[in-house]
C-alpha positions as CSV (number, residue, x, y, z in Angstrom):
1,X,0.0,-6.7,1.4
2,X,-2.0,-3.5,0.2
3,X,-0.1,-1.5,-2.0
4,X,-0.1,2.0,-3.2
5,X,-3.8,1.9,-5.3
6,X,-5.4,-0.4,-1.9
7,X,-4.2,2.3,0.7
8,X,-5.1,4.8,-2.2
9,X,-8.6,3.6,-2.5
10,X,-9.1,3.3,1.3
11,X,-8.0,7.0,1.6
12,X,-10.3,8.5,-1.1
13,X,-13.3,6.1,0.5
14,X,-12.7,7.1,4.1
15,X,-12.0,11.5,2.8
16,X,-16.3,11.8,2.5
17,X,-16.8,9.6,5.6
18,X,-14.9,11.0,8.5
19,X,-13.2,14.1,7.8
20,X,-15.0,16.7,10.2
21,X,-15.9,13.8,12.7
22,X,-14.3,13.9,16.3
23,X,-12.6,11.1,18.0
24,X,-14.8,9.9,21.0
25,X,-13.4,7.0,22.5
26,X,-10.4,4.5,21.6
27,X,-9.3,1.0,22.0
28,X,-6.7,-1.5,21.3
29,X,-7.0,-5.5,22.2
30,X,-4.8,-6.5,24.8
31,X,-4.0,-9.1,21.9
32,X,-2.3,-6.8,20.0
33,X,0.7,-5.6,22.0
34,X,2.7,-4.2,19.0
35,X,0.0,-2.6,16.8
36,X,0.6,1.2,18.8
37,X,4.3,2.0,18.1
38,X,6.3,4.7,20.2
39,X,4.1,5.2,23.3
40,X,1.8,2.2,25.4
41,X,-1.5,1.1,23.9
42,X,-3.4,3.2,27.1
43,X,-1.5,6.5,26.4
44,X,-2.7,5.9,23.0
45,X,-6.3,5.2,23.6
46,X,-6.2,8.0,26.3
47,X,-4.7,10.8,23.5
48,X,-6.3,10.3,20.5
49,X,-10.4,11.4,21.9
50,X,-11.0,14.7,21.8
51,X,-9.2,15.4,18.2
52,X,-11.3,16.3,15.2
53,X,-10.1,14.5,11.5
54,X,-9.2,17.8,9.4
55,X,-8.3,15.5,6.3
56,X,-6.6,12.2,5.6
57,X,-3.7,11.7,3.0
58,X,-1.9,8.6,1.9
59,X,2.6,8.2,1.9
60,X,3.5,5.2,-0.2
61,X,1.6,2.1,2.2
62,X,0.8,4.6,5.3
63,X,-2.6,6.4,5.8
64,X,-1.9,9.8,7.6
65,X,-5.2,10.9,9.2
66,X,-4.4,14.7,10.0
67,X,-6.2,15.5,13.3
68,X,-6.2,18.9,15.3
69,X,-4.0,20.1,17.4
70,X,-1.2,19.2,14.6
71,X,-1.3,15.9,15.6
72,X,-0.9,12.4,13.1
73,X,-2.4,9.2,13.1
74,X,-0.8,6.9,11.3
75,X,-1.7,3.7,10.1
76,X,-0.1,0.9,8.6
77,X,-2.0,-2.2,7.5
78,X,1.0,-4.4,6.6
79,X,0.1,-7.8,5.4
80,X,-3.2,-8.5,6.3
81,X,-5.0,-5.4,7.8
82,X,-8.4,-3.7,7.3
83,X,-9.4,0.0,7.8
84,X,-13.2,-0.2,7.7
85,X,-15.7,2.5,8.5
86,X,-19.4,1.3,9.4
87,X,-22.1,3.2,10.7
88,X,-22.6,1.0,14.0
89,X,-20.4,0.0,16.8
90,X,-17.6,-2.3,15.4
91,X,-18.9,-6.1,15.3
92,X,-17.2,-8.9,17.6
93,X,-14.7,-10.4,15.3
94,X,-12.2,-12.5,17.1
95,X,-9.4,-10.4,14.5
96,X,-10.4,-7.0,15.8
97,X,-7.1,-5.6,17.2
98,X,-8.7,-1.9,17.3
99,X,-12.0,0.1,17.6
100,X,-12.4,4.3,17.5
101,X,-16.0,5.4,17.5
102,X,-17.0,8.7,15.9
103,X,-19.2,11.9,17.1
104,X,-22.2,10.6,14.6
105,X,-22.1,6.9,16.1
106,X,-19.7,5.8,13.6
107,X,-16.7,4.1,14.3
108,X,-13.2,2.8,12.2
109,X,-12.5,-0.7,13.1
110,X,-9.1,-2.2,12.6
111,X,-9.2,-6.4,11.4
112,X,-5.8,-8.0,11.6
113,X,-5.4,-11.4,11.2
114,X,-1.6,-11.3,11.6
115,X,-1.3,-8.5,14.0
116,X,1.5,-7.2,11.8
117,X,-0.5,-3.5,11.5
118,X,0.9,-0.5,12.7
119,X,0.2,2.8,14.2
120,X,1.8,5.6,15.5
121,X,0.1,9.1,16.9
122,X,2.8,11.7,16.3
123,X,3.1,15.4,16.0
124,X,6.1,14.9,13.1
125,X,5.1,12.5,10.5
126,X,8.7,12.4,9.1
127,X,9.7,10.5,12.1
128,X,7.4,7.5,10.2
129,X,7.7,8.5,6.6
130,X,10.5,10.9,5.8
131,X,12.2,8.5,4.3
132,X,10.6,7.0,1.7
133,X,10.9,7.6,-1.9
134,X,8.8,9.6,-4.6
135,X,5.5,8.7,-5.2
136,X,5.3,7.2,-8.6
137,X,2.2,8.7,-9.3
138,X,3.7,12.7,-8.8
139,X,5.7,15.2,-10.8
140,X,8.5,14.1,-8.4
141,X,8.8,10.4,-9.9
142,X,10.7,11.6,-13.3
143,X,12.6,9.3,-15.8
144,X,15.5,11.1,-15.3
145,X,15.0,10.3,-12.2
146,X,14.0,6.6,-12.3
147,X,17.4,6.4,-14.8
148,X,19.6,8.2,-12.0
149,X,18.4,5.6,-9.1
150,X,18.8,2.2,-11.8
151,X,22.3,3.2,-13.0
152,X,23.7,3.2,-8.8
153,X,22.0,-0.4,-8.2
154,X,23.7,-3.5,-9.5
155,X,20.4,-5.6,-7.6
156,X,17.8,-7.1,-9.4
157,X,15.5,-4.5,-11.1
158,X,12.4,-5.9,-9.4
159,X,14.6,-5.4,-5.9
160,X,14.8,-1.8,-6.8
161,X,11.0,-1.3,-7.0
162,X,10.2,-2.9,-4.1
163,X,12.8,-0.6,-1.8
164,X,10.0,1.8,-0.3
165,X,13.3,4.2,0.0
166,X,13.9,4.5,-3.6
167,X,10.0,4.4,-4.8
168,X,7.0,4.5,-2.5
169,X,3.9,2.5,-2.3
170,X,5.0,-0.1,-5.2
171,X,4.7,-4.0,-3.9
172,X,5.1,-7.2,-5.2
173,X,2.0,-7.0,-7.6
174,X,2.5,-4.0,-9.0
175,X,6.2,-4.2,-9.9
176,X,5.6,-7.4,-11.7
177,X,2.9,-5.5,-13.7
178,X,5.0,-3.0,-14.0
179,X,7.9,-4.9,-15.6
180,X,5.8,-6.8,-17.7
181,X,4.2,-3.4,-19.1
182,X,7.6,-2.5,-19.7
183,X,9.3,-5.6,-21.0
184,X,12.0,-6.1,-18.4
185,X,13.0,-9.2,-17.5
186,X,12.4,-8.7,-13.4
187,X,16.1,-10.5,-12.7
188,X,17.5,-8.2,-14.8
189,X,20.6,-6.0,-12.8
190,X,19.0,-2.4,-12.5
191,X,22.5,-0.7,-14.1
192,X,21.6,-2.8,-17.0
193,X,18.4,-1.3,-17.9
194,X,18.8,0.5,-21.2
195,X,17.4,4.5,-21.4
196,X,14.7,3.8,-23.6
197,X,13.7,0.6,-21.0
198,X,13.8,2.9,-18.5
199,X,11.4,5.2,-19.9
200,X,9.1,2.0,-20.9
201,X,9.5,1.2,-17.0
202,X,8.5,4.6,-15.6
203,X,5.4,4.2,-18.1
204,X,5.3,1.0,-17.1
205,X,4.8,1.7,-13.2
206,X,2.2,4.7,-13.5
207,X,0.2,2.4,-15.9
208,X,0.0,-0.9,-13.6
209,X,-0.9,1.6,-10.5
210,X,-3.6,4.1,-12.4
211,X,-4.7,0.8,-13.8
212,X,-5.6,-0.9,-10.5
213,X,-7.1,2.5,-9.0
214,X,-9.4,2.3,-11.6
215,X,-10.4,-1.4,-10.1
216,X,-10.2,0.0,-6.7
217,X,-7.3,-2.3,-5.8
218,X,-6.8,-6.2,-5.7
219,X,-8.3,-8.4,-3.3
220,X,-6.1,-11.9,-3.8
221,X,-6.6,-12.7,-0.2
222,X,-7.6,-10.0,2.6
223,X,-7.9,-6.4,1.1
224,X,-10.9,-4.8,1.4
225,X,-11.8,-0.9,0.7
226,X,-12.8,1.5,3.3
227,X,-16.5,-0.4,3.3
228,X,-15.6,-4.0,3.1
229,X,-15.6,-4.2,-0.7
230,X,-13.5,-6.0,-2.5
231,X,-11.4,-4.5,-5.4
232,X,-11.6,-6.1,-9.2
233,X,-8.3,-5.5,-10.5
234,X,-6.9,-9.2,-9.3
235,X,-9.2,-10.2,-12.4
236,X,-7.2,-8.0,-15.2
237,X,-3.6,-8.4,-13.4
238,X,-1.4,-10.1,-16.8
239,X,1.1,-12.1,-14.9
240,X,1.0,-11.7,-11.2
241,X,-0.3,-15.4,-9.8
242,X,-0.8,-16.7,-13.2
243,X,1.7,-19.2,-12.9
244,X,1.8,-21.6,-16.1
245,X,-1.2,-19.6,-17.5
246,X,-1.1,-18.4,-21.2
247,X,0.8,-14.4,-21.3
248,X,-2.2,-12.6,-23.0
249,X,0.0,-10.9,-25.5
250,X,1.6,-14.2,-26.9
251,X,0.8,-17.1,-25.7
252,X,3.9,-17.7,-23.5
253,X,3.6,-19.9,-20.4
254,X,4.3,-17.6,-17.5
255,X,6.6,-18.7,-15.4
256,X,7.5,-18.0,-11.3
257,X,11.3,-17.5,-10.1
258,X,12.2,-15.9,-6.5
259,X,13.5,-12.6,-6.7
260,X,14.5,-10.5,-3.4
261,X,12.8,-13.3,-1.9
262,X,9.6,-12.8,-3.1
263,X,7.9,-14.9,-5.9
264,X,8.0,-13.0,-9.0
265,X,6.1,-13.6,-12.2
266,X,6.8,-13.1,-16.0
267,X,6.6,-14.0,-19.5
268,X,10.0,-15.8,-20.7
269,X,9.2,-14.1,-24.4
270,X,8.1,-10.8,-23.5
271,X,10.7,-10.1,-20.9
272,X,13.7,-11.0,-22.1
């Protein structure tokens, strides 16, 4: 699933494409029944022409495209879901759920193999994203805090970063980065974390997402930038999918346990 630096790079590719273009015409495959959330497909398709894209900004996983008229469109890509812009008409592609063609000829495509993408067009974006927690890239994601949401939560500390309600936009790849950056065994009970862990861990998290931004995100199976690029960071990631693979910093197999349900990688030696 893209994570905060995918949706990230997606936003910062699409900002110099589309922002002053107007929305001309709209579909949504009849094979994808539960991409448009809170109104039918055709009321969707029927609202969104007409409105001009005044800017686009990113909460935790979900693009927010601001259009006129105060109105939000807001996407979701879930597991397997592309965003791409392309100067033509969108291509046949027997995974395109969604096509939206632009003033200049342009259009935004939406590829899904899995049909698990979202999006909503509302006039209150809370309604989608009001609850989610701070962004772990802002001045609002502190250590104090990171310290004051560990010490309530007797789950795993890996559990913790993936709850989109206590931190947004981090995922399976970048909390194991994250913990490994920090040292923290990921089964570890959050209210166990030590303060000066903590403060490694809120490090920790800013440093695995700045560091696949720089990559523009990791393409392990179907992410794709706002072009059709693939990111480079799944070739510097130090223990996500290296299963049995030498830990860079000593040697350590690395080793793959379930955590929250989700396959969770570390070194044995360097997070103890």
């Amino acid at each position: 699933m893209p994570e905060l630096p995918e949706v990230e790079t997606i936003r910062r590719d699409l900002l110099s494409r589309i922002v002053g273009r107007t929305i001309t015409s709209a579909f949504v495959s009849s094979n994808a029944p539960r991409l448009v959330q809170l109104m039918p497909p055709a009321e969707f398709c029927k609202q969104l022409p007409g409105h001009r894209i005044e800017d686009i900004s990113r909460r935790g996983k979900y693009l927010l495209v601001h259009l006129s008229g105060g109105l939000y469109w807001i996407v979701h890509l879930r597991m397997t879901g592309r965003f791409l812009h392309r100067e033509d008409p969108c291509p046949e592609d027997p995974y395109l759920r969604a096509g939206f063609t632009l003033d200049n000829g342009s259009s935004l495509c939406f590829v899904d193999l899995r049909k698990f993408g979202t999006m909503w067009l509302i006039d209150d974006p809370s309604l989608v994203v009001g609850k989610l927690g701070p962004e772990p890239l802002s001045d609002d994601f502190t250590v104090a805090g990171l310290r004051d949401l560990l010490v309530r939560r007797s789950a795993p500390v890996k559990a913790v970063l993936l709850d989109q309600h206590a931190i947004a936009g981090i995922g399976n790849i970048y909390a194991d980065e994250a913990l490994f950056n920090a040292g923290i065994n990921p089964r570890r009970a959050a209210n166990k974390v030590s303060k000066p862990k903590t403060e490694a861990l809120h490090a920790g998290v800013r440093q695995a997402l700045l560091d696949a931004l720089s990559d523009r995100g990791s393409s392990f199976s179907d992410y794709v930038d706002g072009s059709g690029r693939s990111g480079r960071h799944q070739l510097k990631v130090k223990v996500f999918r290296r299963t049995d693979q030498p830990c860079y910093s000593c040697g350590t197999q690395i080793r793959r346990v379930k955590v929250a349900g989700r396959s969770t990688h570390f070194c044995p030696n360097c997070q103890r």
